[in-house]
C-alpha positions in Angstrom: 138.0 90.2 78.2 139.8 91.1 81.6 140.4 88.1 84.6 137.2 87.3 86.2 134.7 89.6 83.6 131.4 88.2 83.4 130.1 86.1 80.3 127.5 87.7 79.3 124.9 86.6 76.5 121.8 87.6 75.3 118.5 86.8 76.4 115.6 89.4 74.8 115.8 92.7 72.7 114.7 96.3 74.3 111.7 96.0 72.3 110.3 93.4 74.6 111.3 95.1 77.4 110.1 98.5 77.5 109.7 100.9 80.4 107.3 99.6 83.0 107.5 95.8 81.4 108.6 92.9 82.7 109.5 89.3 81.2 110.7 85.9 81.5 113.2 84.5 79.8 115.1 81.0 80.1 118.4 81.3 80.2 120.3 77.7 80.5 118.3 75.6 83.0 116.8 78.3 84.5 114.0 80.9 84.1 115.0 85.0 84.8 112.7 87.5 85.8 113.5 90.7 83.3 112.2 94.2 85.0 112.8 97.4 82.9 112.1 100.3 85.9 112.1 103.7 84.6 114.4 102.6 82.0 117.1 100.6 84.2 117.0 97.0 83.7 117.5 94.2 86.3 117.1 90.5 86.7 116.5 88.0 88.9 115.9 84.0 88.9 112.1 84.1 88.4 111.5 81.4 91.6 111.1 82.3 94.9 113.6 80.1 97.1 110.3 79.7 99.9 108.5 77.4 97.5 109.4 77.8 94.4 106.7 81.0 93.3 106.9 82.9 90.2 108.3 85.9 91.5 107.6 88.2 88.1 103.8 87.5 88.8 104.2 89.6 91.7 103.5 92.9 92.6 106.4 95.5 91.8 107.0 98.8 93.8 109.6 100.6 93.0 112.6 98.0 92.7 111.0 95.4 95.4 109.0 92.5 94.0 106.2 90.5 96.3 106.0 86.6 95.5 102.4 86.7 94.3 102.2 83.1 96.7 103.3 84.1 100.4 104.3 87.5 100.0 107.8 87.3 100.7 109.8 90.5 99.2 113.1 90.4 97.3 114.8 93.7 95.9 115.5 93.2 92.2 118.3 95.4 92.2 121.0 92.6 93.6 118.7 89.7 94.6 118.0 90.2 98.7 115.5 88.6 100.6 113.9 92.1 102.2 110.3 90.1 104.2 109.6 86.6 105.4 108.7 83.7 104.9 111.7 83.8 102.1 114.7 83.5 104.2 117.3 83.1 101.5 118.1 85.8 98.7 117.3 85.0 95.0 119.8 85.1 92.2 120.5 88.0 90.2 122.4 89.0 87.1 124.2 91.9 85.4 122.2 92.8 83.3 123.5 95.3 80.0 122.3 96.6 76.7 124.4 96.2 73.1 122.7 97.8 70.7 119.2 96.1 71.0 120.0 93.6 72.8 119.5 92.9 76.5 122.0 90.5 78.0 122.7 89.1 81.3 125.6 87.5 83.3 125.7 86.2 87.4 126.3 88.4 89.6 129.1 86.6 92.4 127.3 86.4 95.7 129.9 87.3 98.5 
């Protein structure tokens, strides 16, 4: 492994993840939305930082995600808060696929 690689460890299999799907898995102490959009996978803590919503419940377009709550907008694809009230960005995590397996690591926020 290089200087500063990500860890990355495995959370679900591409079975449970298929095209158009979406899960949530717990990965140490917290809980990470899984998206599979036309057959790229991304993740993102599954809690909106306005109060705490279930961001997968929401409504997906494209790679944006509502909170299903107050309707605040995050885009999946690196975490960014995109629509009030939300005023902080969410988590996300490299996400990649070993054989079956899906696995994710942080991604650094600059």
């Amino acid at each position: 492994m290089t200087p500063n690689a990500p860890e990355f460890t495995t959370v679900a299999t591409t079975t449970e993840l298929p095209p158009g799907q979406r899960i949530v898995v717990e990965w140490g102490q917290h809980w990470v939305a899984l998206f599979n959009v036309d057959g790229r996978l991304y993740a993102i803590e599954d809690i909106c930082p306005h109060d705490d919503g279930p961001l997968a419940e929401g409504e997906l377009t494209g790679c944006v995600i509502a909170c299903p709550r107050h309707g605040a907008q995050f885009d999946i694809t690196n975490g960014n808060v995109l629509r009030a009230p939300a005023l902080a960005n969410v988590p996300a995590y490299h996400v990649r696929v070993q054989g079956d397996e899906v696995q994710i690591a942080p991604m650094a926020r600059s």
